[in-house]
Backbone bond lengths (Angstrom), bond angles and torsions (degrees), N, CA, C in turn:
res aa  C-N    CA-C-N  psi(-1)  N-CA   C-N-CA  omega(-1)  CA-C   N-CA-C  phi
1 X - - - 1.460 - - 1.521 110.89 -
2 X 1.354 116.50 149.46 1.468 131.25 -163.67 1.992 93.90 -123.97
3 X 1.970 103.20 106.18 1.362 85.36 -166.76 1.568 95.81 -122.18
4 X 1.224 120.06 177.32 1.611 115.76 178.13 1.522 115.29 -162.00
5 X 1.497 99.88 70.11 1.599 115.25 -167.85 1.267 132.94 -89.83
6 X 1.771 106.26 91.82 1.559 112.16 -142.93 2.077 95.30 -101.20
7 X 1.272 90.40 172.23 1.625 90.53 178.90 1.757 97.69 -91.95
8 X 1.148 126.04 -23.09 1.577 128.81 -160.43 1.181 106.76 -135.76
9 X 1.482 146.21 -19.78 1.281 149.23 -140.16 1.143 153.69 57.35
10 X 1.005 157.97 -61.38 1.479 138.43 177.05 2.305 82.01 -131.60
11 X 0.725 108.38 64.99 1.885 102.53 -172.21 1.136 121.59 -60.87
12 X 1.673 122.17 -43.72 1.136 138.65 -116.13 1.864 107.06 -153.03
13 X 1.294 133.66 141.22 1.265 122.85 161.84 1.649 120.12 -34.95
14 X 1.624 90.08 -53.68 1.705 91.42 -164.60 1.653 107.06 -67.78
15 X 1.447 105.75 -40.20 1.819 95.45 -167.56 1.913 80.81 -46.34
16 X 1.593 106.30 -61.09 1.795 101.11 -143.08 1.384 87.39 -54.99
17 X 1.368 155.05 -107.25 1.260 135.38 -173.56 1.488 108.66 37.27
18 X 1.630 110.62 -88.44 1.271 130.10 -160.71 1.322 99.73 -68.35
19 X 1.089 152.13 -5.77 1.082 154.02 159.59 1.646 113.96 -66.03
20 X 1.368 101.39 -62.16 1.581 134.44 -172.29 1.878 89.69 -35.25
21 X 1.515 94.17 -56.29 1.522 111.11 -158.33 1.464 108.97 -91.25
22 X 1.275 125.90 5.73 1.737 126.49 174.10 1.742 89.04 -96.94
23 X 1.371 131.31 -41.94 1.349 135.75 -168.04 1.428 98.50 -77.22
24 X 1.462 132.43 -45.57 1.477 100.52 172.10 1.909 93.21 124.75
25 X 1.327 107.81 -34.58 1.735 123.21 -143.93 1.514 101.63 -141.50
26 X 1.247 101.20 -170.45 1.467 111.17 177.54 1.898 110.09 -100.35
27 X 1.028 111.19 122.61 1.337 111.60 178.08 1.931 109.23 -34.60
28 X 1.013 116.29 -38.79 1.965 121.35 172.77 1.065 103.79 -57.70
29 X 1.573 134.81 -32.68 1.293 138.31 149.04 1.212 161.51 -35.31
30 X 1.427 95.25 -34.25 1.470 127.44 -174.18 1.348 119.40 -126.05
31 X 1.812 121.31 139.96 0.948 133.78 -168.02 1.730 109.14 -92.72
32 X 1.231 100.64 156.27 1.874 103.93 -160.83 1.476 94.51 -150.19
33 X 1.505 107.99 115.32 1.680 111.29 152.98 1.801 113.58 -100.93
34 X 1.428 110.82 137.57 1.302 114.67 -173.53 1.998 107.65 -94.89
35 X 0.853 82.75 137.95 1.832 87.34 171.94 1.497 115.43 -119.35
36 X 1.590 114.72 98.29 1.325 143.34 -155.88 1.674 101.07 -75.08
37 X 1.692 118.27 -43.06 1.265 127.80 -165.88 1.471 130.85 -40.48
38 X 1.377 116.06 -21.25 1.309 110.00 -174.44 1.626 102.19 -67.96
39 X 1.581 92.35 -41.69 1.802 85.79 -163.38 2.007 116.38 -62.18
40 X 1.105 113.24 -13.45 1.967 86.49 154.05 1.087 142.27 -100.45
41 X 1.589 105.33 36.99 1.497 120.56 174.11 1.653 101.40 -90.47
42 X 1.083 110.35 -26.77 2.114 124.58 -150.84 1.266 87.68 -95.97
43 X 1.172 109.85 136.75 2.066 135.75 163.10 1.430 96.55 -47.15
44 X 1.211 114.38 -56.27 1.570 117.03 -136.34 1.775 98.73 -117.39
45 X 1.818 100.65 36.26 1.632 105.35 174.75 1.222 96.29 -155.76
46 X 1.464 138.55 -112.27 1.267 130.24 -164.63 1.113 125.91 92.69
47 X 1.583 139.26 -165.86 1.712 134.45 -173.54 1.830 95.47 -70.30
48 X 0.979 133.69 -12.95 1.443 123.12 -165.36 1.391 108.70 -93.50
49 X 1.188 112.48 -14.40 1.535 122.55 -169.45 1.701 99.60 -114.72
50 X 1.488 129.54 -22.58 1.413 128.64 -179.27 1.770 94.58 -69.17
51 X 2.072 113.83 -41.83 1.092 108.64 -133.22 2.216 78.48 -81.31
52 X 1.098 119.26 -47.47 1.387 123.25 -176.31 1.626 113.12 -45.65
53 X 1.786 112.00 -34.42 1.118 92.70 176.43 1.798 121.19 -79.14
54 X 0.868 103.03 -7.07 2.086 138.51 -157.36 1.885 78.36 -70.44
55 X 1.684 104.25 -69.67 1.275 135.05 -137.81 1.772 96.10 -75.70
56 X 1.459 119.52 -16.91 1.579 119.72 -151.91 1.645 109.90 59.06
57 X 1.024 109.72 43.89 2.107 101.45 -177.55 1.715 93.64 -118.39
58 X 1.370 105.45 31.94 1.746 99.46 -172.45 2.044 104.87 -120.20
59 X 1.598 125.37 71.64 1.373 126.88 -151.38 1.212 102.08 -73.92
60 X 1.512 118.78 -40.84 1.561 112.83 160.75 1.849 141.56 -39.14
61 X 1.584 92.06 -24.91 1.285 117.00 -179.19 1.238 150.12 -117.23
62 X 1.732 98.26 10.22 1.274 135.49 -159.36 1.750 106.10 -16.78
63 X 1.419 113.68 133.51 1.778 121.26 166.86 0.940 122.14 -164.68
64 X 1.292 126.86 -48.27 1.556 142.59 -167.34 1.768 111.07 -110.64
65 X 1.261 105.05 -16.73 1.764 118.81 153.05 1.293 126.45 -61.17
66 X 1.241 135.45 -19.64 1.395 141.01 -137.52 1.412 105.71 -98.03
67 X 1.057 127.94 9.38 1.535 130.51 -175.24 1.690 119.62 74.08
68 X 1.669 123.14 52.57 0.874 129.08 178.37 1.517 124.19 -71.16
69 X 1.333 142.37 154.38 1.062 139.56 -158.26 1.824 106.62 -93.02
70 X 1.591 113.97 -21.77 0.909 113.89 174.33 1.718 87.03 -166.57
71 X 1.333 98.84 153.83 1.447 125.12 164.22 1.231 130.67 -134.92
72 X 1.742 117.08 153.88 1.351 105.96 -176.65 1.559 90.05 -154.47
73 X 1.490 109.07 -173.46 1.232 112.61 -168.26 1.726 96.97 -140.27
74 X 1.883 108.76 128.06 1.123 121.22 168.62 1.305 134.09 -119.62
75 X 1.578 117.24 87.22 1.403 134.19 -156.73 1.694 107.61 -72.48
76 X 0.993 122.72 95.93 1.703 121.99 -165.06 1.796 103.75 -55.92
77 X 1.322 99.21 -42.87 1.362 103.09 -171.08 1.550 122.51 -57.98
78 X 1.748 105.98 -28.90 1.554 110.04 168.71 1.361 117.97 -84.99
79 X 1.501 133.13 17.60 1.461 120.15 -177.95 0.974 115.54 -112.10
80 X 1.915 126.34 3.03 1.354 101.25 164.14 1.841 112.27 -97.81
81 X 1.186 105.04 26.81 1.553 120.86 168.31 1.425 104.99 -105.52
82 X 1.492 127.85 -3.11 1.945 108.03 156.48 1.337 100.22 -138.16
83 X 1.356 106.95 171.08 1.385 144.37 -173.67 1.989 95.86 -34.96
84 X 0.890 111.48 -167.02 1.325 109.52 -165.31 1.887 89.88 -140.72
85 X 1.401 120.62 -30.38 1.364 122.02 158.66 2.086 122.10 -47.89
86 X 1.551 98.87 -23.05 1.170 112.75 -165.50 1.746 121.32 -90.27
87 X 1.828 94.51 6.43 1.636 83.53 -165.85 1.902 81.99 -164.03
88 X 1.517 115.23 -29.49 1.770 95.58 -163.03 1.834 100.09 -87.15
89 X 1.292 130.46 -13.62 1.419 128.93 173.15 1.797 105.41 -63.73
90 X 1.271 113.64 -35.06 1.757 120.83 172.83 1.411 92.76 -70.28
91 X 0.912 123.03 -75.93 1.521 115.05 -158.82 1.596 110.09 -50.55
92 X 1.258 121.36 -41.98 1.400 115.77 167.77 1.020 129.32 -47.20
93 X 1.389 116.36 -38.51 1.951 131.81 179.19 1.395 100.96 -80.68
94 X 1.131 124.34 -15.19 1.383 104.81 -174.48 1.551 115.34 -66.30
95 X 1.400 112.57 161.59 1.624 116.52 171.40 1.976 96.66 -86.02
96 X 1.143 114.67 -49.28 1.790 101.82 -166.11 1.293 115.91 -144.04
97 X 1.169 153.20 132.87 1.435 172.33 153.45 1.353 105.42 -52.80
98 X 1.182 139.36 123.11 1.427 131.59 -145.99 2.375 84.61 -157.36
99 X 1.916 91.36 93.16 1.936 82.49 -145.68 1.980 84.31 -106.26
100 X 1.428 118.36 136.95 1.172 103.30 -161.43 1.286 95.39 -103.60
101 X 1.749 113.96 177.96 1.038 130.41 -172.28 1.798 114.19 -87.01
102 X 1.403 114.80 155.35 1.559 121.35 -172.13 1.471 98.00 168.34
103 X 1.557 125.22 -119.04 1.359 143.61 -139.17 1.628 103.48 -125.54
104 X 1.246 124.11 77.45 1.510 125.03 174.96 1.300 125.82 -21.22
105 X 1.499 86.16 -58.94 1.879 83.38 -170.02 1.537 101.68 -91.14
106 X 1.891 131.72 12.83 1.140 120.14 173.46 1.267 100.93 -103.10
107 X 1.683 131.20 -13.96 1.179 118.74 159.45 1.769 129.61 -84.37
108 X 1.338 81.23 11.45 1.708 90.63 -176.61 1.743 108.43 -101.36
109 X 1.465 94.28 -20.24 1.794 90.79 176.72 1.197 119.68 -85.45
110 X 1.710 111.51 -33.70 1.377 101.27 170.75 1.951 118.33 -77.13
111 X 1.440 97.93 -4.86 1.853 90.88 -173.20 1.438 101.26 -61.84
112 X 1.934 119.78 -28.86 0.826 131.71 -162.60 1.045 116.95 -83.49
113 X 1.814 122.52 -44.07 1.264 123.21 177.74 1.357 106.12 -64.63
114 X 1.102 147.51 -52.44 1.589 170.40 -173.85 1.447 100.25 -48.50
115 X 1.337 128.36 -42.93 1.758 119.65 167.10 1.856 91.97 109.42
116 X 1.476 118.71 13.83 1.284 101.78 -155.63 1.380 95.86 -117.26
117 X 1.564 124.27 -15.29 1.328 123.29 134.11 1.928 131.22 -23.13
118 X 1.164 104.30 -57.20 1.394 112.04 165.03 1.050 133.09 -58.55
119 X 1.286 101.87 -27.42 1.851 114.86 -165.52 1.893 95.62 -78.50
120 X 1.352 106.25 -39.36 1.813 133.13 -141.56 1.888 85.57 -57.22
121 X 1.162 128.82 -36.86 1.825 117.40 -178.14 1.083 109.01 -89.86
122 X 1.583 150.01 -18.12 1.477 150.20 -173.53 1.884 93.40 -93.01
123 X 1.176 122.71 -16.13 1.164 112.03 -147.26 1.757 103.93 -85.10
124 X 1.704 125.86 137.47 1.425 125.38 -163.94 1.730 92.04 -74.75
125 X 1.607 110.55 -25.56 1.454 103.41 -168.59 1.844 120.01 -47.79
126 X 1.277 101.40 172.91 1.877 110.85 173.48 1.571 70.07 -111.19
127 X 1.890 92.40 149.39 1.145 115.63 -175.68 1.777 103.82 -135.05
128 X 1.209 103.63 100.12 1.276 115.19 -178.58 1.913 125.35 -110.50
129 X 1.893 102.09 101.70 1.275 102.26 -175.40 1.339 113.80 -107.65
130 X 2.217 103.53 151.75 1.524 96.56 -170.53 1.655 98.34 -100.16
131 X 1.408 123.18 133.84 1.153 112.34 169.59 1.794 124.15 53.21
132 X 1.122 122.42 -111.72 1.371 102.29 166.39 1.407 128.91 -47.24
133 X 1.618 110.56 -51.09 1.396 101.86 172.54 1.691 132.35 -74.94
134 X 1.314 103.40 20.07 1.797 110.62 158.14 1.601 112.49 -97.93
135 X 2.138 93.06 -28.80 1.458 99.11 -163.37 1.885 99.11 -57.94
136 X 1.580 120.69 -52.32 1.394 126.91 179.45 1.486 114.76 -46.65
137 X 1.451 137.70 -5.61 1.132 124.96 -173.68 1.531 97.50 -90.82
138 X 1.498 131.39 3.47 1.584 121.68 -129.58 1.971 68.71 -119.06
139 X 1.606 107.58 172.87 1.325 116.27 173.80 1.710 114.98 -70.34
140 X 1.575 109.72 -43.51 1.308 129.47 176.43 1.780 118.12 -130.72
141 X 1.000 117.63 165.50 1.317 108.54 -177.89 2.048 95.42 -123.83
142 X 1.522 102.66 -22.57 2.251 110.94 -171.42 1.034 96.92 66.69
143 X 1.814 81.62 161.10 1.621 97.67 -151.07 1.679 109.33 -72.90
144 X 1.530 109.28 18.57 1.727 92.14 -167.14 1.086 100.08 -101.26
145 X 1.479 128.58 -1.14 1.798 126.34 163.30 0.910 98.25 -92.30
146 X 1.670 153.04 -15.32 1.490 126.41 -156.94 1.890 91.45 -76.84
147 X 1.252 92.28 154.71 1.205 107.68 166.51 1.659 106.41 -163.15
148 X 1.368 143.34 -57.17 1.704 137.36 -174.05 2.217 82.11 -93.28
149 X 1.967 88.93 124.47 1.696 89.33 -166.95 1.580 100.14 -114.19
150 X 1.032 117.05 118.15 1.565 154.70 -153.73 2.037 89.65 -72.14
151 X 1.114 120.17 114.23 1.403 145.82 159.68 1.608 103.03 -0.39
152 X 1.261 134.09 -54.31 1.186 151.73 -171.49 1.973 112.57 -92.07
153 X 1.273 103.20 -18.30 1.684 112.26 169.35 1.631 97.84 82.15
154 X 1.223 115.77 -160.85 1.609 131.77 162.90 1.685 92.50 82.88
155 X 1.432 113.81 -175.88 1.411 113.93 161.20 1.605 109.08 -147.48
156 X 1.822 105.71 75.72 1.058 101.38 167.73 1.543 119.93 -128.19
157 X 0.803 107.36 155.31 2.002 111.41 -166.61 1.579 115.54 -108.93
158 X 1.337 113.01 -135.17 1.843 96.63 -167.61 1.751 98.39 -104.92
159 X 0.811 145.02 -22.70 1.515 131.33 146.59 1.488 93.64 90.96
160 X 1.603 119.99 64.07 1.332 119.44 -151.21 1.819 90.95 -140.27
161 X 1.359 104.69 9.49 2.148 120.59 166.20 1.749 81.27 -161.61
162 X 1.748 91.80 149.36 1.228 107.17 171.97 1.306 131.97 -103.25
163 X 1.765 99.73 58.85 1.897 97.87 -168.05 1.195 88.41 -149.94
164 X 1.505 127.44 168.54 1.416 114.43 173.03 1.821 107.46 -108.13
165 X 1.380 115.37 -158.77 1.521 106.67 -174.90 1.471 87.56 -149.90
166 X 1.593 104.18 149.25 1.585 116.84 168.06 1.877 98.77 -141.88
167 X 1.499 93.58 116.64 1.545 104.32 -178.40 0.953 137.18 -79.26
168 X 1.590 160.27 151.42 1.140 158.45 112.73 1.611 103.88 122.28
169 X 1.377 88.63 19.20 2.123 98.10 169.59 1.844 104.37 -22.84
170 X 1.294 91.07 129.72 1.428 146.63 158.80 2.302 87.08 53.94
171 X 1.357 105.50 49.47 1.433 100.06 -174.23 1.747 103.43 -74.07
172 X 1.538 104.75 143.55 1.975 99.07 -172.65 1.604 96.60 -60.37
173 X 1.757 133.04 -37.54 1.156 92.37 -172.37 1.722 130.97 -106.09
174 X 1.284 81.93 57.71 1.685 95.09 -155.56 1.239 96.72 -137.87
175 X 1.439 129.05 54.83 1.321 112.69 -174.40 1.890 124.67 -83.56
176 X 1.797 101.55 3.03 2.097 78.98 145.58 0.725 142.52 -88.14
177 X 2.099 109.80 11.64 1.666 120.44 178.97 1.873 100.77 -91.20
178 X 1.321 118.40 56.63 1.715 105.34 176.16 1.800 91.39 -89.46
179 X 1.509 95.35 -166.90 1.674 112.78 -173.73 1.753 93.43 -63.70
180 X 1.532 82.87 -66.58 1.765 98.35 -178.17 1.584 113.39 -30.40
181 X 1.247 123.54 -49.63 1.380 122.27 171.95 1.291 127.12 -77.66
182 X 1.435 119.88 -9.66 1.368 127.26 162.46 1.589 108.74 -65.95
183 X 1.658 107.54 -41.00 1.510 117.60 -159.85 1.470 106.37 -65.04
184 X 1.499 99.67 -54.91 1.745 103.30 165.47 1.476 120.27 -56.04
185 X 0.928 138.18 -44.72 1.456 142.12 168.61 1.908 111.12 -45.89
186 X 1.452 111.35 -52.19 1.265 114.73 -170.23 2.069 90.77 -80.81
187 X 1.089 128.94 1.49 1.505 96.84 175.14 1.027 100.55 -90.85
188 X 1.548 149.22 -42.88 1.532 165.74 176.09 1.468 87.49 -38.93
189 X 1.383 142.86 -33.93 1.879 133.54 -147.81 1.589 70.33 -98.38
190 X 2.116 94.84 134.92 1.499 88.60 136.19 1.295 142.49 -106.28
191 X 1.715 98.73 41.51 1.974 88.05 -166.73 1.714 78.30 -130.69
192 X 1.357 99.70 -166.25 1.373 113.58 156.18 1.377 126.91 -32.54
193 X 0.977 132.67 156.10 2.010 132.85 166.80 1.362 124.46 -167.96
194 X 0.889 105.66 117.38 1.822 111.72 172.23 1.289 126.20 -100.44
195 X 1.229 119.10 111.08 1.312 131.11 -176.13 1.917 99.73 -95.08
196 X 1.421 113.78 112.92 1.363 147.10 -156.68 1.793 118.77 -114.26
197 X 1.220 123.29 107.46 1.592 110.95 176.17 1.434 101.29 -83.50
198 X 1.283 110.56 -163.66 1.106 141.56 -156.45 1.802 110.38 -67.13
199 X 1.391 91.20 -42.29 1.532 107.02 -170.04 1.587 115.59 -100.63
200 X 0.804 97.88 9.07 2.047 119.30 172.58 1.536 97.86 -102.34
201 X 1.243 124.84 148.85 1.734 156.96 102.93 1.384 114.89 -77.57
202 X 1.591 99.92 156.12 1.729 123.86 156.58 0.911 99.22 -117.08
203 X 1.846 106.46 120.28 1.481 110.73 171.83 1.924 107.12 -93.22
204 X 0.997 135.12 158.03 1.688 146.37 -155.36 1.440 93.20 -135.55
205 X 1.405 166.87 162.31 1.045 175.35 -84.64 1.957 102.37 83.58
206 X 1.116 122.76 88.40 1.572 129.66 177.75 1.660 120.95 41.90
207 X 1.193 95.52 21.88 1.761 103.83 -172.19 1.281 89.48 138.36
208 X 1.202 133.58 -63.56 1.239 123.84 -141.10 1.951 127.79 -84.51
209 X 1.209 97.06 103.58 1.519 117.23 -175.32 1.452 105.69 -53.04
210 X 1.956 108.84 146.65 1.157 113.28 160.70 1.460 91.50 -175.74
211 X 1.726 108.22 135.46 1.201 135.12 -173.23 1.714 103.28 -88.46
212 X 1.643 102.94 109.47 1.511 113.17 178.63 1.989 110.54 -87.74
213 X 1.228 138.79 111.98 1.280 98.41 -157.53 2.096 90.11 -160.53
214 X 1.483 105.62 137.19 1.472 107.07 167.53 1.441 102.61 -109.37
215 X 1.166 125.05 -2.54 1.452 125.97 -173.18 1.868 108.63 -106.72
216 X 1.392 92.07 -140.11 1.563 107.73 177.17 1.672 121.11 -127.26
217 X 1.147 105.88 139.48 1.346 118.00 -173.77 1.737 111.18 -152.12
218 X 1.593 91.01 156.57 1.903 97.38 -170.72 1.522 93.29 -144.71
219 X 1.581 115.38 124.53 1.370 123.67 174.55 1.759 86.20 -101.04
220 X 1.687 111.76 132.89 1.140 146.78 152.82 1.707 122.11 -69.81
221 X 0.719 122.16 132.36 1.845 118.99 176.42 1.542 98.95 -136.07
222 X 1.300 105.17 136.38 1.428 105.21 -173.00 1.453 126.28 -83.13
């Protein structure tokens, strides 16, 4: 798997770089379906924030702006209402998954109900998540992100890299993302964890980790 698990999205030269170079091509090149769903799990997102990220009107969060060659839109929540002929042959052709940020473990139930969980390790695509959607690739996200609580309880996700993620380090309007609250967060993890600002990615290449980053970041070991 080809992964690119940013706290904000494409921010920075280097993430896009690393992007440039997980795709192979020139982003004008390559085809991109967006996955809007996380955001109506989150208080503080909803249809107004799915439709901006949908729309490219999101500058803080750059993804679906970037000059893609084609775009489309993949609503998790409508696919276990059609055929499975009708939506997983697109997702296969695609060049990149472009999965937005909202409610972790509410974008992790529908990846699951939706069948698109399964697809996510066979798949040729680059898989690029903002914030929540990097947080779902991780085994757990702890209980200090849960917030929309998944049928079955707990707070664990698809466990598809073996480290966890804490986003948007020390952002001004986010003040329970400081260091200090990363620090408490990473003793509760028992694996690895990277607590990531704004201007950092984790790039994934088949296992293999590497911190893309103009900002600041702190890997935790338990």
């Amino acid at each position: 798997m080809r992964l690119l698990l940013t706290s904000a999205g494409i921010k920075n030269t280097s993430i896009h770089d690393a992007l440039v170079d997980l795709l192979g091509k020139p982003i004008a090149e390559a085809s991109a379906l967006c996955v809007p769903t996380a955001s109506y799990g989150h208080p503080m997102a909803g249809p107004g924030a799915a439709w901006r990220f949908i729309s490219g009107q999101e500058p803080e969060t750059p993804m679906c702006e970037l000059g893609w060659k084609s775009l489309g839109v993949l609503e998790l929540t409508a696919l276990p209402s059609i055929a499975n002929e009708r939506w997983v042959s697109t997702v296969q052709e695609t060049d990149v998954l472009l999965v937005n940020g909202g409610d972790p473990l509410y974008l992790c139930y529908w990846m699951r109900q939706s069948g698109l969980a399964d697809l996510l390790p066979s798949l040729p695509a680059v898989y690029v998540g903002l914030s929540a959607g990097g947080m779902v690739m991780t085994p757990s996200i702890g209980k200090y992100f849960v917030g929309w609580t998944p049928p079955t309880g707990g707070d664990e996700t698809l466990g598809l890299v073996d480290f966890s993620i804490f986003p948007h380090l020390d952002h001004p309007e986010l003040p329970r993302n400081a260091m200090a609250d990363a620090e408490r967060w990473a003793a509760g993890m028992p694996r690895p964890a990277y607590a990531i600002d704004d201007q950092t990615a984790i790039q994934v290449i088949d296992g293999a980790v590497k911190v893309v980053s103009e900002g600041h970041w702190k890997l935790f070991t338990p």
